[in-house]
C-alpha positions in Angstrom: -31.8 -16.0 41.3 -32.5 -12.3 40.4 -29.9 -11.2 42.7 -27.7 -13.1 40.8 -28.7 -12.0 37.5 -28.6 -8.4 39.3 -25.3 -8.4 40.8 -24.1 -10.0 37.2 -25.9 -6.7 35.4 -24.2 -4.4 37.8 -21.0 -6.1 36.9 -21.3 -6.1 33.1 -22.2 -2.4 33.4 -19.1 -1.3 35.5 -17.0 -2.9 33.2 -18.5 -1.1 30.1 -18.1 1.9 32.5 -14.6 1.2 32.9 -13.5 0.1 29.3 -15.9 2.9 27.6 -13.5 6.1 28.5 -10.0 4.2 27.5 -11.9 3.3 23.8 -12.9 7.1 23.3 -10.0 8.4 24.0 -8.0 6.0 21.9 -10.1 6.9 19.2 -8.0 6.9 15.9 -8.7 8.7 12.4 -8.2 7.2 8.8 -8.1 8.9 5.5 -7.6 7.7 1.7 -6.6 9.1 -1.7 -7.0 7.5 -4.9 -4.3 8.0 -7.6 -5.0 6.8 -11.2 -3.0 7.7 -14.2 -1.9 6.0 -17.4 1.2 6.2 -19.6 1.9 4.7 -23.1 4.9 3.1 -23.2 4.6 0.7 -26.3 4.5 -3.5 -25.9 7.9 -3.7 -24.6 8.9 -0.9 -22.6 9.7 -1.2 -19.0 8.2 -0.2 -15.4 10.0 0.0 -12.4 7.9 0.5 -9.2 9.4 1.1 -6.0 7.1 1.4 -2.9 8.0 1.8 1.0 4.7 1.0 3.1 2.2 -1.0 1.0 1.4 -4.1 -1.6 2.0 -4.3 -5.2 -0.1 -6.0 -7.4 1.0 -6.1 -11.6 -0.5 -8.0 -14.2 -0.2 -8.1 -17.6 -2.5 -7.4 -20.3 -2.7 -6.6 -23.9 -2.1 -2.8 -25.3 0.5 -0.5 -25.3 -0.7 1.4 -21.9 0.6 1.2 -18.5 -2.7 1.8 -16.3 -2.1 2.9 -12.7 -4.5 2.7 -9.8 -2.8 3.6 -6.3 -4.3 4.6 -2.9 -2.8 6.3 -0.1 -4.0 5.2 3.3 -3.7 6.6 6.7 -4.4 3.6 9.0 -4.1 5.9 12.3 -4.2 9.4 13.3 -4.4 11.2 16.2 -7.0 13.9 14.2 -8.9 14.2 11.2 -6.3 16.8 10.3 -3.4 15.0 11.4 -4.9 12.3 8.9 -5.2 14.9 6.3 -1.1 16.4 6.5 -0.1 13.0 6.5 -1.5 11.9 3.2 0.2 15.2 2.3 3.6 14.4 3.5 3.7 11.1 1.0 4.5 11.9 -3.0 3.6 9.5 -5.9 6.8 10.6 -8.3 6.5 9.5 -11.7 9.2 10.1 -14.1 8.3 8.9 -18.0 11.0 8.9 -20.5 10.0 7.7 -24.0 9.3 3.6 -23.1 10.3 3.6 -19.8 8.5 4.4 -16.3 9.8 5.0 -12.9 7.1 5.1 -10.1 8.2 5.5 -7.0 6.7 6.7 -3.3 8.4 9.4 -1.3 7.6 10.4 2.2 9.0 13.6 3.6 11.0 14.2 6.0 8.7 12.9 9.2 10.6 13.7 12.2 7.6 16.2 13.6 5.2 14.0 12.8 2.4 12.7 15.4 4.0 9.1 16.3 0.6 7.3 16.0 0.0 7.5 12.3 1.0 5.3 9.9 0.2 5.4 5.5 0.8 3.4 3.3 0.0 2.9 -0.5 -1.0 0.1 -2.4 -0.3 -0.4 -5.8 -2.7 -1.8 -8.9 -0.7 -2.0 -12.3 -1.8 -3.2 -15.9 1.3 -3.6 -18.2 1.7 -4.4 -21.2 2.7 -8.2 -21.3 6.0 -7.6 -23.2 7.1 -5.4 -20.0 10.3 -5.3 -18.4 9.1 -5.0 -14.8 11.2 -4.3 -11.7 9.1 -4.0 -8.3 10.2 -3.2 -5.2 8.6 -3.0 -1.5 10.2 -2.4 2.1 6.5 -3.5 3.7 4.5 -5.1 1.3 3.4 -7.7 -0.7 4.9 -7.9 -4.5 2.6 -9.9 -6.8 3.0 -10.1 -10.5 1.6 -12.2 -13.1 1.5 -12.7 -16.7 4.6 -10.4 -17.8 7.1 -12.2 -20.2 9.7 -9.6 -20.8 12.3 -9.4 -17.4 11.2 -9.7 -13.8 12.3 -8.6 -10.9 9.9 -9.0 -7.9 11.7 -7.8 -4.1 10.1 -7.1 -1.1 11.9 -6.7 2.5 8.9 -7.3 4.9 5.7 -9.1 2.8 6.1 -12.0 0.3 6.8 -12.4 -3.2 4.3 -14.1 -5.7 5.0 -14.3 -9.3 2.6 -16.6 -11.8 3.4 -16.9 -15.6 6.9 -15.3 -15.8 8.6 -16.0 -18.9 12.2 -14.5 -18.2 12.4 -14.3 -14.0 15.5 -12.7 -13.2 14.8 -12.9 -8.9 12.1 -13.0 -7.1 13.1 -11.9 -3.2 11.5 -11.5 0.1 14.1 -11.2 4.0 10.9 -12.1 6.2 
């Protein structure tokens, strides 16, 4: 019996032996960066948010405001700096014109970039409820609710949820 429980210790440790070195040197680095802003754009203006990597979630509320709360992620990173010049490489544009927003994510150009990352951003959005709203996503989920003025809701690669829509124009997801 205890050279049983012995050979099965001796075991158990050559394993965590074995499998120890692979998980520290596969060891992967994550960073964040919040983004918050807020633009008036009256009770019927309109937003359009496009986003590459990363969900979308707009609901709409009362005011005149269009409140803003994004976060850039880094899920994997060969270095803490690595992690760091990636977050750096991907631009929040805004571009506000009277009533009218345009928020859109732009990644530079990436072709020296370490081939492990990956960042994304996700999206939190408060319109007004009168807002025309067109969002867009390669790899996310779109999810709006409680907007009655237009809606367009698209998304390549996540799925589209829309609750309390008054004037749905499309609502899309490919896969």
């Amino acid at each position: 019996m205890k050279n049983k429980l012995m050979t099965q210790m001796l075991w158990t440790l050559a394993l965590l032996l074995l499998v120890a070195p692979s998980s520290i040197a596969t060891t992967q680095y994550e960073e964040e960066e919040e983004w918050s802003r807020s633009f008036d754009i009256g009770p019927n203006g309109s937003l359009a948010l496009s986003n590459v990597s990363g969900d979308i979630v707009i609901r709409g509320g009362a005011g005149e405001q269009v409140q803003v709360q994004a976060v850039k992620e880094v899920h994997r990173a060969g270095s803490d700096a690595e992690a760091k010049r990636q977050l750096e490489r991907v631009e929040i544009e805004v571009t506000h014109t009277g009533n009218r927003l345009r928020i859109k994510t732009r990644y530079e150009d990436r072709s020296d970039r370490d081939h492990d990352s990956s960042v994304s951003v996700d999206f939190e959005v408060i319109v007004p409820s009168g807002t025309e709203v067109s969002a867009k996503s390669v790899s996310g989920d779109v999810e709006v609710s409680n907007v009655h003025g237009e809606l367009k809701a698209e998304t390549v690669s996540g799925e589209v949820d829309v609750q309390e829509a008054e004037k749905l124009v499309s609502a899309k997801s490919v896969s």
